[in-house]
N, C-alpha and C positions, 0 to 999 in steps of 0.2 A: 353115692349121695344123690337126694333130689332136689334139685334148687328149680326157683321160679324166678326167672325176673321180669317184673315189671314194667309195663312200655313199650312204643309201638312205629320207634323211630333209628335213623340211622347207629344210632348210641346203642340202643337194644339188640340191632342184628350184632353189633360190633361185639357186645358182654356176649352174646349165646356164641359167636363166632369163635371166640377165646376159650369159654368153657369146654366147649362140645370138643373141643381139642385134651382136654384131661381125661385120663382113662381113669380117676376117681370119678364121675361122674355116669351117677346108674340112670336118671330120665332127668331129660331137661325140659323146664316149660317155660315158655313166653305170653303174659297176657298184656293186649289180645294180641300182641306181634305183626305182623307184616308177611308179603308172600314170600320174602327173605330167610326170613326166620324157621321158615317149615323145614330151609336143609340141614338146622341143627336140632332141633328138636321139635313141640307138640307146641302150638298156639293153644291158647286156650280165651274162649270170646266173654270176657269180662269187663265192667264198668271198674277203674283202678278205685274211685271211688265209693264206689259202694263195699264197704271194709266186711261187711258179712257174706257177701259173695266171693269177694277175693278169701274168707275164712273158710268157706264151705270149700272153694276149690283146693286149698292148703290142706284140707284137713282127706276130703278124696284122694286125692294124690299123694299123700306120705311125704308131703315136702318140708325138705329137714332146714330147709332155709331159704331168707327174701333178700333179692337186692333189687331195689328199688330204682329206677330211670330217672323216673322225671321229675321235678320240684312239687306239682299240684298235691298228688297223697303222703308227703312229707310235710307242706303247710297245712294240712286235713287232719292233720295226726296218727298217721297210720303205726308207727311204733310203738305210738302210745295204746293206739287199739288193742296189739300184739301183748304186751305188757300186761295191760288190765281183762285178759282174757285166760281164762285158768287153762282153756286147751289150747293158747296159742305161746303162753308165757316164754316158753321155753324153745321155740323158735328163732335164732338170732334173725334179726332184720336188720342189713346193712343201708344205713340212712337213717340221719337224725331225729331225734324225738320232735313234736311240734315248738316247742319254745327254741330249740335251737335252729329249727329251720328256719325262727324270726329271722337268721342272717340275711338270708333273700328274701322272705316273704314281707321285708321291711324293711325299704331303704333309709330309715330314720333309726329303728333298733339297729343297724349294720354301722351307723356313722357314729351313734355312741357310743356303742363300742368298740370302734376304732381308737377314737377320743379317749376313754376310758384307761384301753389298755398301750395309749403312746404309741400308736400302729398309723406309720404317715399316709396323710389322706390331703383331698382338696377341702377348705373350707367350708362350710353348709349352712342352712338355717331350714327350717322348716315351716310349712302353713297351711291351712285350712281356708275353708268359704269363711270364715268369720276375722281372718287375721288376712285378707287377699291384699288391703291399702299396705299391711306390712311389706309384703312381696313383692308387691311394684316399687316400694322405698328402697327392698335390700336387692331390685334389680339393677335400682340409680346407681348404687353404689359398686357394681361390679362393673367389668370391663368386656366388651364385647369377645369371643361368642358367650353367650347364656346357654347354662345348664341346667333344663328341669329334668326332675326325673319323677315318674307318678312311685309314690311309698311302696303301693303293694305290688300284685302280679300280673304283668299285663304281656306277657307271653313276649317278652324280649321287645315291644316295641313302644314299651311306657319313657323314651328317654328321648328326646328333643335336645337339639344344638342349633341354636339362633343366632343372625348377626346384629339381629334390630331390636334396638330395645324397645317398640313398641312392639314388634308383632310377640316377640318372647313374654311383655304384660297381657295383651291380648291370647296368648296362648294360657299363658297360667289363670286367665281369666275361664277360658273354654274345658279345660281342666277340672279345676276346682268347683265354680260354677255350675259348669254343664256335662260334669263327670265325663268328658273327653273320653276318658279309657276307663270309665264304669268307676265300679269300687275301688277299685286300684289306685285311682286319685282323688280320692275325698282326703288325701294329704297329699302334698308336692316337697321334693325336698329340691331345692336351688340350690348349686354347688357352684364355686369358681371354676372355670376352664381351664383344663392342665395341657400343656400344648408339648409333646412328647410323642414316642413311640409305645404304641400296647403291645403285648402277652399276655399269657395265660401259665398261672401254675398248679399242679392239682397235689393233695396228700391225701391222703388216705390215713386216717385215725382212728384208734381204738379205744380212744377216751384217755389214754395214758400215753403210748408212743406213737409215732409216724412214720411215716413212705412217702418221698416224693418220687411221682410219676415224673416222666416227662413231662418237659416244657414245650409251649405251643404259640402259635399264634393265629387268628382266625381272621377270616374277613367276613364284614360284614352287612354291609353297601351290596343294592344290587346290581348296581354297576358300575364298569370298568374305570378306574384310578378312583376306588372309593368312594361313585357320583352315585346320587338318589336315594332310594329308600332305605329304611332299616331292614333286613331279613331275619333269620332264625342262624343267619350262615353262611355264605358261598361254597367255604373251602378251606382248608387249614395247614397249617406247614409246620414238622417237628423233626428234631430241635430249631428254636430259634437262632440264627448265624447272630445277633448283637450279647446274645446271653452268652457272654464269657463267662469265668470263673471268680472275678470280680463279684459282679455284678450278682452271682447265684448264691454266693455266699452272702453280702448285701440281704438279699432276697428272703436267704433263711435263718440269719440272726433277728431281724429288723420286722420282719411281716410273719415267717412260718412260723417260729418260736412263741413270741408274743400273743400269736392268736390261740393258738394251744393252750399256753401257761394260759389267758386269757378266762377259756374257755371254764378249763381248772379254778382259778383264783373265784368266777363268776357263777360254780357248782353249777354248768350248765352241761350235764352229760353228753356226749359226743361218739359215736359212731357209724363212720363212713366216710363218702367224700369232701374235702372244703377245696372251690373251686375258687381260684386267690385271682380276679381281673388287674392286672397290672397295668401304670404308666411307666417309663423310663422320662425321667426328665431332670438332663444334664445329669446322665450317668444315675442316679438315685431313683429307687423305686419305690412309687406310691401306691396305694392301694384306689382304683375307683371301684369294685364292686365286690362279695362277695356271692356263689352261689352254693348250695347246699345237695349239689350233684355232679359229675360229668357233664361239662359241655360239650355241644355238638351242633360242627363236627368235628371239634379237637379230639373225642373220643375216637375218632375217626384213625385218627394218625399217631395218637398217646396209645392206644394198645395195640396195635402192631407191633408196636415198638418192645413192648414188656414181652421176655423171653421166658418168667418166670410162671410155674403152674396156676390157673384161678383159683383153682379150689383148696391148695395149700395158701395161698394169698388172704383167702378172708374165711377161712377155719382159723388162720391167726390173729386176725382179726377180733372175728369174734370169738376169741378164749382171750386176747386181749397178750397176745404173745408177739407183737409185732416188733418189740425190741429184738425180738432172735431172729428175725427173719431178711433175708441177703436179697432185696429184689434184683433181678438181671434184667438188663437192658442192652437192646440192640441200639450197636453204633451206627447204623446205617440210618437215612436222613427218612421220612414218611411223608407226605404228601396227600391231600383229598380237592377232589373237583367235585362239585357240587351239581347233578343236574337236576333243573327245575322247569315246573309248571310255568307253559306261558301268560305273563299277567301276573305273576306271584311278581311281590308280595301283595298287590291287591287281585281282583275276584281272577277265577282260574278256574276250567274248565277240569272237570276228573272224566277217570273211566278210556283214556285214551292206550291202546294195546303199547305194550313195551315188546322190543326186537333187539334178540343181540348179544343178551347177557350174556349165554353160553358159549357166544363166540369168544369171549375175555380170556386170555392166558394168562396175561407178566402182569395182571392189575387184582388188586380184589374187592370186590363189588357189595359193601353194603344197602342192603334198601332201608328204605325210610317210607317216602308215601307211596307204598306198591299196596294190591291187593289181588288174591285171586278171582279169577270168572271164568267158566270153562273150561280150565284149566289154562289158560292165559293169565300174564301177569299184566295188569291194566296199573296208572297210576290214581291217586284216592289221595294226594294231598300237594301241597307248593313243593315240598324239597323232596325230590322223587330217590334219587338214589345217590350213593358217594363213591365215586372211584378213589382207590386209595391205592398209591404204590410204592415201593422203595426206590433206595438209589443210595450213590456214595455222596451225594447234596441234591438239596432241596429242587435242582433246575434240573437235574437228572432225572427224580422221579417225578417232574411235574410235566416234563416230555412220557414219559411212560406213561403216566394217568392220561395227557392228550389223546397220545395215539390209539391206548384202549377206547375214550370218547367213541372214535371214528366207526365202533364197530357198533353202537346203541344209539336205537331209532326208538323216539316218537311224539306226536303231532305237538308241533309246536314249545321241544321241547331247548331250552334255554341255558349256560354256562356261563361262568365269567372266565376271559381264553388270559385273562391280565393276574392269576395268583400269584404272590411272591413279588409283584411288581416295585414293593417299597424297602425290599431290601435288597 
């Protein structure tokens, strides 16, 4: 079979890392991939956006099926393109059609329909430039920290946690206003502060049945005990040690179920990932976000983990056979370290030589922001590559993913050495 997927990030080495492993699998493509990517199959140098190049390269290639990476060509409507296209119809595309990718691409569509479908969440309200007096009224009324979050897509760093309730007016002012984070918040949705432990859970659906992957949890502060900025990720650890069996069942009568039947009751067709951001708070779990892909870098350490074939995985998928399907999982714990551009998450210097990878044995090495030149791999983005390794728990393989660190050079390149530190 020929599959492409989509996207040019540690997520994407991870998906061609897994496939390129099924002996179903006659050519694999990655657009536009990474210098990662070239040991499982053919990058191929594409705008994900532009739905007639990515058609022209689908239809070259004989590629019998899409999975999709990242959120952007899913809020674009790429499925839908596939769908309304007579020579692409019949291509399954794993990832959601444009309306249901409202999940993430709209953090006001994701709250009512949490609302909707009795799916626990934090309280909310939402506002505009024309309703901004409301928003400083329903900040009075909340208790410090404040939660804005920009509606649309602001590449993971639309979400502010304030202690002052001016500067949190003053931000929703800068926001709404003076479009802070562009189009993405010409709506703000204010939510109350859930003061708990996060996770992550991910399924995979067929529009009828589900799979849950493994559970995760990510950090996401770039630095150590969770100080400073938002990132795209440091690093991530699976399974979670507080997710008992309690709690997972919780998890999937109360949140997995309900979003599904949800989705069903609300005739919004569904196939792919739903990425479930969790609070734990006093034992019970709420929902703060929903996304409409693999995160990363939980993908980091969520498919490691999966023993089961890819390409048996979403052939059932898409025939929509996933009730008969046994995914297997490894019990052993996963782990990823994140290294990053220095400066990331703001301005960051690329093009600096990477040294080392091949010295890596007990680890396995996704890239993210690599690229080649001269046949060197230089870095071209903030989160450069992910070490991911096993262990029989999470401290086991987070010493293995260090000591691999020790053998990868270059200039000014950055980690957080504190992962796992809150549990």
């Amino acid at each position: 079979m020929n599959i492409l997927i989509l996207g040019s990030g540690g997520r994407e080495c991870a998906f061609a890392w897994k496939f390129a492993q099924s002996n179903k699998i006659e050519k694999l493509f990655i657009a536009p991939g990474n210098a990662g990517t070239t040991k499982y199959g053919t990058n191929l140098p594409l705008d994900l956006n532009d739905f007639y190049e990515v058609k022209k390269a689908v239809l070259q290639n004989n590629i019998e099926m899409v999975i999709v990476g990242p959120e952007d060509p899913l809020v674009n409507g790429i499925h839908d393109f596939f769908l309304l296209d007579e020579a692409l119809k019949n291509i399954p595309v794993i990832g959601p059609q444009k309306h249901a990718a409202q999940l993430e691409g709209s953090k006001e569509f994701a709250k009512k329909f949490m609302v909707r479908h009795n799916i626990p969440t934090a309280k909310y309200q939402s506002f505009t430039k024309k309703t901004l007096q409301k928003g400083f009224k329903f900040l009075e009324t909340l208790e410090a920290p404040y939660v804005l979050k920009a509606d649309g897509l602001a590449a993971g760093k639309g979400v502010l946690i304030l202690n002052d309730l001016q500067e949190a007016k003053n931000e929703l002012e800068q926001m709404l206003t003076y479009e802070k984070f562009g189009n993405a918040s010409t709506k703000v949705v204010i939510e109350e502060f859930l003061d708990g432990i996060e996770m992550s859970t991910f399924v995979l659906t067929d529009g009828k049945d589900y799979v849950i992957f493994p559970n995760a949890k990510d950090y996401k502060r770039i630095g150590e005990g969770d100080k400073g900025l938002n990132t795209g990720g440091m690093g991530a650890i699976s399974p979670v040690p507080f997710a008992d069996d309690v709690l997972l069942t919780k998890i999937e009568e109360r949140v997995i179920k309900p979003t599904i039947d949800g989705l069903k009751k609300d005739d919004i067709p569904y196939v792919g990932f739903i990425f479930i951001g969790l609070i734990k708070v006093k034992n019970e779990p709420l929902v703060i976000e929903y996304n409409v892909r693999m995160g990363d870098p939980e993908t980091e350490v969520v498919i490691p983990r999966i023993k089961s074939d890819f390409v048996d995985l979403f052939i059932a998928t898409a025939e929509k056979k996933l009730d008969k399907f046994k995914l297997e999982i490894d019990q052993r714990s996963a782990t990823t370290v994140m290294l990053v551009s220095g400066g990331y998450p703001e301005s960051y210097e690329k093009g600096k030589e990477i040294t080392g990878i091949e010295e890596v044995e007990d680890s396995i090495i996704f890239q993210a922001g690599t690229a080649l030149k001269n046949e060197k791999i230089i870095t071209s983005g903030g989160r450069v590559i992910a070490v991911t390794s096993y262990g029989d728990n999470f401290r086991e393989a987070l010493a293995q993913s260090y000591k691999s660190i020790d053998k990868i050079k270059f200039d000014k390149m950055t980690y957080r050495k504190d992962i796992g530190f809150d549990l």
